[in-house]
PDBQT receptor file of N, H, CA, C and O in Angstrom, charges set to zero:
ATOM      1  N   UNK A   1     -33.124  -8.927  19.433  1.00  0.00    +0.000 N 
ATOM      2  CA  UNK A   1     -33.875  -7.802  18.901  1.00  0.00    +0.000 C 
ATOM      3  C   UNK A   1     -32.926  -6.658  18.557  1.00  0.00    +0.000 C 
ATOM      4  O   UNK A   1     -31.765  -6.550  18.952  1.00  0.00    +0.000 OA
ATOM      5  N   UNK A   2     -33.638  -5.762  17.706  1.00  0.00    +0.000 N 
ATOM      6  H   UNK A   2     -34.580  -5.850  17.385  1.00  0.00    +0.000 HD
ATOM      7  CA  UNK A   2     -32.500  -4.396  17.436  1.00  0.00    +0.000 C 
ATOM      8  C   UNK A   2     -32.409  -3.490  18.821  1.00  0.00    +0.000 C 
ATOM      9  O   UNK A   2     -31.588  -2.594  19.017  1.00  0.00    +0.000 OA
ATOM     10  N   UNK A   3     -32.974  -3.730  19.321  1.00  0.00    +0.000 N 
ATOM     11  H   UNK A   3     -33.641  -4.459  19.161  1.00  0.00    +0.000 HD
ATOM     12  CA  UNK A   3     -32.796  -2.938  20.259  1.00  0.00    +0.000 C 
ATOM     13  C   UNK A   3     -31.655  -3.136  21.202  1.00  0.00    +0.000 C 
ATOM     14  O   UNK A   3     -30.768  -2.367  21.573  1.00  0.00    +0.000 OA
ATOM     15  N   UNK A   4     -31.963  -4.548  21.526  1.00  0.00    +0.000 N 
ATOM     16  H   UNK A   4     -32.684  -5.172  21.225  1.00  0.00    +0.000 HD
ATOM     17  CA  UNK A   4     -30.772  -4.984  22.285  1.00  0.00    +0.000 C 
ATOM     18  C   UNK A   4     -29.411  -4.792  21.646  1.00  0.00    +0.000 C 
ATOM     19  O   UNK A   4     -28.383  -4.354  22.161  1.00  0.00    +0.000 OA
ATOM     20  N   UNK A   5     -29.670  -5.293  20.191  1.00  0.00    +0.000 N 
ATOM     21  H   UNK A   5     -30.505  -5.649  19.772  1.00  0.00    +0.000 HD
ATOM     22  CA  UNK A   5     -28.080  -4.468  20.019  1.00  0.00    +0.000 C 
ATOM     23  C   UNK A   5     -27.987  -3.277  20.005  1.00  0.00    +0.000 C 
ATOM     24  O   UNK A   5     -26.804  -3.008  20.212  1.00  0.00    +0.000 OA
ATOM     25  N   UNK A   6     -28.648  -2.262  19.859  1.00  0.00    +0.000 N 
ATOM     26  H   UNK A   6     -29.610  -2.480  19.691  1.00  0.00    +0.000 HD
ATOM     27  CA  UNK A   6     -28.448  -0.887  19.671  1.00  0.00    +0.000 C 
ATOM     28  C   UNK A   6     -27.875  -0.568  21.787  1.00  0.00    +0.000 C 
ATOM     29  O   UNK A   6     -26.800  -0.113  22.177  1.00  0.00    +0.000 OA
ATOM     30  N   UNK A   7     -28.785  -0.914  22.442  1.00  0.00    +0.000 N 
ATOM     31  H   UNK A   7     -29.658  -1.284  22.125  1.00  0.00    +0.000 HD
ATOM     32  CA  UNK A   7     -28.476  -0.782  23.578  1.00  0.00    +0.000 C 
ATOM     33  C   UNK A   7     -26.487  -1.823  23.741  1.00  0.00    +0.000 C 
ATOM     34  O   UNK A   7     -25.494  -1.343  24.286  1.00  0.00    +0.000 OA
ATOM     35  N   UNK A   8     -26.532  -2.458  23.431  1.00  0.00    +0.000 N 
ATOM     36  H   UNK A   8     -27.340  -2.848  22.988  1.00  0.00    +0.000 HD
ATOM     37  CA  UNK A   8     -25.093  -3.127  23.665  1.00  0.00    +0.000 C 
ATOM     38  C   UNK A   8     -23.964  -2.382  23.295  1.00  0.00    +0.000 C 
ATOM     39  O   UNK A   8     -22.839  -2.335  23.791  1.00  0.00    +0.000 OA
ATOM     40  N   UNK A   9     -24.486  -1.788  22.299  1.00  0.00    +0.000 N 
ATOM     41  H   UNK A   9     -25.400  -1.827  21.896  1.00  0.00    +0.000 HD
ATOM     42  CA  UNK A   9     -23.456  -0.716  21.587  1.00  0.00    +0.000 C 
ATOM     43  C   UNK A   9     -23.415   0.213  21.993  1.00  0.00    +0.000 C 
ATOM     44  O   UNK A   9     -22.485   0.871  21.528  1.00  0.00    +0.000 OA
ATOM     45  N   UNK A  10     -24.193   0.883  22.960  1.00  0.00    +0.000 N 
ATOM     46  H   UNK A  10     -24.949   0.348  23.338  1.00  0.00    +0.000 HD
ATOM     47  CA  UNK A  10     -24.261   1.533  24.119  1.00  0.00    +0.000 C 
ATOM     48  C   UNK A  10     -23.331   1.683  24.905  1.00  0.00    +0.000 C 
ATOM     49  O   UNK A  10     -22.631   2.652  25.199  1.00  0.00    +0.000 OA
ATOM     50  N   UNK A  11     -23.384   0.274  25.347  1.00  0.00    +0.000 N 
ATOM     51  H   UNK A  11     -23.952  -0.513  25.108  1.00  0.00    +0.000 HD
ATOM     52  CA  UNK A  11     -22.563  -0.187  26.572  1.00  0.00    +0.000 C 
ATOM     53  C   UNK A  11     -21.506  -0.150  26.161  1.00  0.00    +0.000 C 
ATOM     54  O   UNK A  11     -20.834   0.105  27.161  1.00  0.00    +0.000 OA
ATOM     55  N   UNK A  12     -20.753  -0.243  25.214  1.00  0.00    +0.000 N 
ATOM     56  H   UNK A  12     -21.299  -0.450  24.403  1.00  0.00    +0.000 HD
ATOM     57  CA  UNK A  12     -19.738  -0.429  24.810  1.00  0.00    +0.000 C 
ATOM     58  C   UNK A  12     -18.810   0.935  24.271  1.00  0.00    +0.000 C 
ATOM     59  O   UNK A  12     -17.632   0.918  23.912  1.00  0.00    +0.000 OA
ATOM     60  N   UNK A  13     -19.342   1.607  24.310  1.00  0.00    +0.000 N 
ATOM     61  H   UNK A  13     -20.298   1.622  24.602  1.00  0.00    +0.000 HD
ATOM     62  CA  UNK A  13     -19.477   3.376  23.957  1.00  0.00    +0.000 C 
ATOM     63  C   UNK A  13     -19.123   3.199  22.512  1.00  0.00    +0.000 C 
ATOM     64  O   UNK A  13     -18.293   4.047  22.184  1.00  0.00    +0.000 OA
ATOM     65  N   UNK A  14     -19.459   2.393  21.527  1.00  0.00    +0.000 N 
ATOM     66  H   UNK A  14     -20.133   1.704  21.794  1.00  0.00    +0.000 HD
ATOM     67  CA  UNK A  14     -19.384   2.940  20.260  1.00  0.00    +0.000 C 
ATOM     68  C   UNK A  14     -19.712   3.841  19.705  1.00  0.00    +0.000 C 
ATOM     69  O   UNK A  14     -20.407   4.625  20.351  1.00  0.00    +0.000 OA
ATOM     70  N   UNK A  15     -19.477   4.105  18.634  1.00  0.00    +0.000 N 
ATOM     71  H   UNK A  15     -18.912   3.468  18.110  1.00  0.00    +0.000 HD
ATOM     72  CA  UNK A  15     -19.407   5.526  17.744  1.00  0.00    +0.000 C 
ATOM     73  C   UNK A  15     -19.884   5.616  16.207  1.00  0.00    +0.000 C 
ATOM     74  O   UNK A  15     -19.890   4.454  15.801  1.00  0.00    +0.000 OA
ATOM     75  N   UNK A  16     -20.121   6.127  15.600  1.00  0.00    +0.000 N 
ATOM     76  H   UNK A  16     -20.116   7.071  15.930  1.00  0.00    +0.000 HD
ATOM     77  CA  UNK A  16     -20.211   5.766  14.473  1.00  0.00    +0.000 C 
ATOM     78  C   UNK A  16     -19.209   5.651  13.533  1.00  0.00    +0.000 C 
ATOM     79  O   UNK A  16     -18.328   6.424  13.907  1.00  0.00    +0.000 OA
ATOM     80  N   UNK A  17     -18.962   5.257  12.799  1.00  0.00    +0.000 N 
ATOM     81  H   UNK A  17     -19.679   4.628  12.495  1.00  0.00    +0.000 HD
ATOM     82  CA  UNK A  17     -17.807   4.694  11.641  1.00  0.00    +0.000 C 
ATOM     83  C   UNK A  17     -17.172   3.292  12.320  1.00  0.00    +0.000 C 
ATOM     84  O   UNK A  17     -16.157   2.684  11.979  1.00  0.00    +0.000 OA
ATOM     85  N   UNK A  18     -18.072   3.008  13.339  1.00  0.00    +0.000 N 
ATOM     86  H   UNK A  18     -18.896   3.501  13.616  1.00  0.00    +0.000 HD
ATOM     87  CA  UNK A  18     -17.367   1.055  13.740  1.00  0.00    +0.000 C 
ATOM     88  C   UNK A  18     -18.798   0.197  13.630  1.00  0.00    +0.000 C 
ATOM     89  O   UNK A  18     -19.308  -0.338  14.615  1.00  0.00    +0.000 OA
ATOM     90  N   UNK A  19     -19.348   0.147  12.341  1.00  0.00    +0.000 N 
ATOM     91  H   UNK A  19     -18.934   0.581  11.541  1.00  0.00    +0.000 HD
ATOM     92  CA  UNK A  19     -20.386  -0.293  11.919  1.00  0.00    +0.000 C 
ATOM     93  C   UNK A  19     -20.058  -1.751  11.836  1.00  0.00    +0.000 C 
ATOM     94  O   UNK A  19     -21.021  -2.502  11.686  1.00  0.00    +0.000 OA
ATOM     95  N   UNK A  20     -18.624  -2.386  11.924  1.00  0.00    +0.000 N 
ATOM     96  H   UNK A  20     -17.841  -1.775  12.046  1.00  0.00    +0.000 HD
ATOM     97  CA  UNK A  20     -18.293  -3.969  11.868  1.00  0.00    +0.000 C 
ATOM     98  C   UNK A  20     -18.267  -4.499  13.225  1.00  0.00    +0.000 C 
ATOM     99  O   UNK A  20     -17.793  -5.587  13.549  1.00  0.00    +0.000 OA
ATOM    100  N   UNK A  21     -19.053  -3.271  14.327  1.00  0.00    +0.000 N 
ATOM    101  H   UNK A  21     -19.438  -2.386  14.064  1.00  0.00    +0.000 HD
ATOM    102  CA  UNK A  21     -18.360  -4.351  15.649  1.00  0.00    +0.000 C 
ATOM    103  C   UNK A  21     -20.144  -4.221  15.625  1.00  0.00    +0.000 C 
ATOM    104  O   UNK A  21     -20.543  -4.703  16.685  1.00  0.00    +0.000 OA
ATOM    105  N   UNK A  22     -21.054  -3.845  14.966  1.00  0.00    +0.000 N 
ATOM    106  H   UNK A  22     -20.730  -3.453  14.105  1.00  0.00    +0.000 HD
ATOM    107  CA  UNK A  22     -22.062  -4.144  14.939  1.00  0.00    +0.000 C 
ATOM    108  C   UNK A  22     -22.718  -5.725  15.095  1.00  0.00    +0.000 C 
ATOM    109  O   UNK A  22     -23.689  -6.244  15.645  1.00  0.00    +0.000 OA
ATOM    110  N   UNK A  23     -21.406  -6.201  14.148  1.00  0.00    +0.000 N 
ATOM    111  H   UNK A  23     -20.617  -5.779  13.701  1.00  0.00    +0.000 HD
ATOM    112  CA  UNK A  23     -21.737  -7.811  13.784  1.00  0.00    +0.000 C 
ATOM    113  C   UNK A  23     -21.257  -8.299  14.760  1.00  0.00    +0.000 C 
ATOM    114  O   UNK A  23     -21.753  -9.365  15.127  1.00  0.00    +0.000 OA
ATOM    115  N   UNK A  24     -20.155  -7.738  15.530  1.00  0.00    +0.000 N 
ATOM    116  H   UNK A  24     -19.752  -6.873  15.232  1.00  0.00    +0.000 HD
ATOM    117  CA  UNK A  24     -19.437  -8.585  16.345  1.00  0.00    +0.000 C 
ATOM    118  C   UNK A  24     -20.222  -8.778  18.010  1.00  0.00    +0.000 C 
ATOM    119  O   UNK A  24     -20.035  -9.694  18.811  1.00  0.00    +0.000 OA
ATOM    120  N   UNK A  25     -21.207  -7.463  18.162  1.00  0.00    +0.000 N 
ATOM    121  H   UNK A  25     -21.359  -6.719  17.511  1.00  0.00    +0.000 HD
ATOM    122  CA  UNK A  25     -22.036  -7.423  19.124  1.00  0.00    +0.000 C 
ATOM    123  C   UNK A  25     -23.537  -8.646  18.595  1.00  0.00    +0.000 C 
ATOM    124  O   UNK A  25     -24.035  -9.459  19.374  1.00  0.00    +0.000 OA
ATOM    125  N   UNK A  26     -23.768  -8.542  17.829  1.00  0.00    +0.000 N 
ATOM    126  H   UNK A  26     -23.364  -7.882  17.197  1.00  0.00    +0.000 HD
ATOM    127  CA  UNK A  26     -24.559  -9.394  17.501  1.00  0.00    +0.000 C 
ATOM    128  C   UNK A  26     -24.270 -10.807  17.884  1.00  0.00    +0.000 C 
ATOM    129  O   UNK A  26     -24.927 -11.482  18.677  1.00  0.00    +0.000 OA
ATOM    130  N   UNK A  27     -23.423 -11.098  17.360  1.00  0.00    +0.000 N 
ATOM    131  H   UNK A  27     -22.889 -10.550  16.716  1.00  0.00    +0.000 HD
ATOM    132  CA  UNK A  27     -22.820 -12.636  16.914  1.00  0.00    +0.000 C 
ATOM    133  C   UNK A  27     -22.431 -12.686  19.357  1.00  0.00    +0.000 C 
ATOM    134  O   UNK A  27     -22.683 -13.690  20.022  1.00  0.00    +0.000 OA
ATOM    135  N   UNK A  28     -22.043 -11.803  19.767  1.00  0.00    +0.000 N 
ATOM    136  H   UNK A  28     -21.838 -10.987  19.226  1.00  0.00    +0.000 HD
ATOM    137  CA  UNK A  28     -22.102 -12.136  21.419  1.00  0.00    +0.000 C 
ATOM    138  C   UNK A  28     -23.343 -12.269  21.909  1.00  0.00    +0.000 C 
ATOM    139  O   UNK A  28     -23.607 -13.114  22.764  1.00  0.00    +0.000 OA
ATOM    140  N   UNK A  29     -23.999 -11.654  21.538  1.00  0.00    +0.000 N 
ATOM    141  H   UNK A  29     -23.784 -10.967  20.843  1.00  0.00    +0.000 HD
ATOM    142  CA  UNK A  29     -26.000 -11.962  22.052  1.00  0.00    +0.000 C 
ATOM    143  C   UNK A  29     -26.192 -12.787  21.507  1.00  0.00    +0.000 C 
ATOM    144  O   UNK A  29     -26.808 -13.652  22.129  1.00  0.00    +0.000 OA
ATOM    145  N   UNK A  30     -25.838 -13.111  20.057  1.00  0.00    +0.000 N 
ATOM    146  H   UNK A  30     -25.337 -12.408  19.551  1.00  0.00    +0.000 HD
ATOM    147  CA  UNK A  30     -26.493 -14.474  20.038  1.00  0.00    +0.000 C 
ATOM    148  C   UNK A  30     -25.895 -15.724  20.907  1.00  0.00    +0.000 C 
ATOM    149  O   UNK A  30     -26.620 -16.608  21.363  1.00  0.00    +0.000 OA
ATOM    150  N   UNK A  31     -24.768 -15.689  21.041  1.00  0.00    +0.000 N 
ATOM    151  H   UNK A  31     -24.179 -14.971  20.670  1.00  0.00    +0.000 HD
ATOM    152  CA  UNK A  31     -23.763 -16.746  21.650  1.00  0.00    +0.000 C 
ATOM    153  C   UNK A  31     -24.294 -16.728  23.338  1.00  0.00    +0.000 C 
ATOM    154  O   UNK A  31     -24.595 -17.815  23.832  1.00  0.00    +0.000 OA
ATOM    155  N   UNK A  32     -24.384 -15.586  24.109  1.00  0.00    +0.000 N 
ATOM    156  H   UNK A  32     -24.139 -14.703  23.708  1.00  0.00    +0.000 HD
ATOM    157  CA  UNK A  32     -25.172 -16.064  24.776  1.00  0.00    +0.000 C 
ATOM    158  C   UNK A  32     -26.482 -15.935  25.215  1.00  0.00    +0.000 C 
ATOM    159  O   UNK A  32     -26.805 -15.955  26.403  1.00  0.00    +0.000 OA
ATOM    160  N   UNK A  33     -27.282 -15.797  24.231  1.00  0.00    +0.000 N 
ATOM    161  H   UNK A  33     -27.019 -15.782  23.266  1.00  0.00    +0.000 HD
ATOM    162  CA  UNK A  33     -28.772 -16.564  24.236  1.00  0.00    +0.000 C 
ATOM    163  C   UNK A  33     -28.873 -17.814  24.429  1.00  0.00    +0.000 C 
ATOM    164  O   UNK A  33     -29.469 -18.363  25.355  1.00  0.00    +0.000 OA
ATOM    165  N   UNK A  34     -28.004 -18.554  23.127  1.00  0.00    +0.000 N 
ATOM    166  H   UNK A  34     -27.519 -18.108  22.374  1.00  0.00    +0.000 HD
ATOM    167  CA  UNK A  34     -27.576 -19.666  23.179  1.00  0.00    +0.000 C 
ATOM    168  C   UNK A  34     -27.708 -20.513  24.362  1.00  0.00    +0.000 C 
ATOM    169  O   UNK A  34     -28.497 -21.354  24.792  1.00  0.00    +0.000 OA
ATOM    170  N   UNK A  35     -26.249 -19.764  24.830  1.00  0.00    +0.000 N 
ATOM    171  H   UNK A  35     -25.607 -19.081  24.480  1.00  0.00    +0.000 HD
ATOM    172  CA  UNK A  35     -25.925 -20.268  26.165  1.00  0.00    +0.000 C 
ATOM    173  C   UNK A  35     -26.898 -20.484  27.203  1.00  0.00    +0.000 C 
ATOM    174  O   UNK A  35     -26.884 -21.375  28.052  1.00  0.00    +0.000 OA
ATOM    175  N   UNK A  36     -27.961 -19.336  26.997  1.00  0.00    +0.000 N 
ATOM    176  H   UNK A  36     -27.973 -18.613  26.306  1.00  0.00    +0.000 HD
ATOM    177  CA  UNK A  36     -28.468 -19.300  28.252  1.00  0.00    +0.000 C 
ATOM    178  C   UNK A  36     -29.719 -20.258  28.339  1.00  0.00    +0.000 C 
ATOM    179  O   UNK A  36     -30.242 -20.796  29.314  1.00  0.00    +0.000 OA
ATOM    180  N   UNK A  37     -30.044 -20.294  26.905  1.00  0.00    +0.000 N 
ATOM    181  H   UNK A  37     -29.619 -19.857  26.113  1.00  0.00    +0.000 HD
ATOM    182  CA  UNK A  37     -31.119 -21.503  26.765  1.00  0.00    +0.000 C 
ATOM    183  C   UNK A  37     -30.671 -22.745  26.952  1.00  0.00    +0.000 C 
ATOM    184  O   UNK A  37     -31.510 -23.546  27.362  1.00  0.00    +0.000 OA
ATOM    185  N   UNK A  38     -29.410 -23.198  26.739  1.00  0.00    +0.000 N 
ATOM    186  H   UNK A  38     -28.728 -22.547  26.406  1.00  0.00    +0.000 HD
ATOM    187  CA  UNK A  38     -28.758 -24.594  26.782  1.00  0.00    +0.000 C 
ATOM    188  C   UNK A  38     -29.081 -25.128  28.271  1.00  0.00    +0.000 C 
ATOM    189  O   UNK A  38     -28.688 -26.239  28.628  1.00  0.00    +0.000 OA
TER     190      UNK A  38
């Protein structure tokens, strides 16, 4: 959900103008969702 990434990016103390680790937080939630459903 957006939220969850918005919250991850949180965690991560991003900032604005690093709009590419956007994808890169994404692409880790999805990896482990993944995971966690496997």
């Amino acid at each position: 959900k957006t939220v969850d990434i918005l919250v991850e990016l949180g965690k991560r103390r991003m900032v604005g103008g690093q709009e590419d680790m956007i994808v890169d937080v994404a692409l880790d939630l999805l990896a482990a969702q993944k995971e966690q459903n496997a």
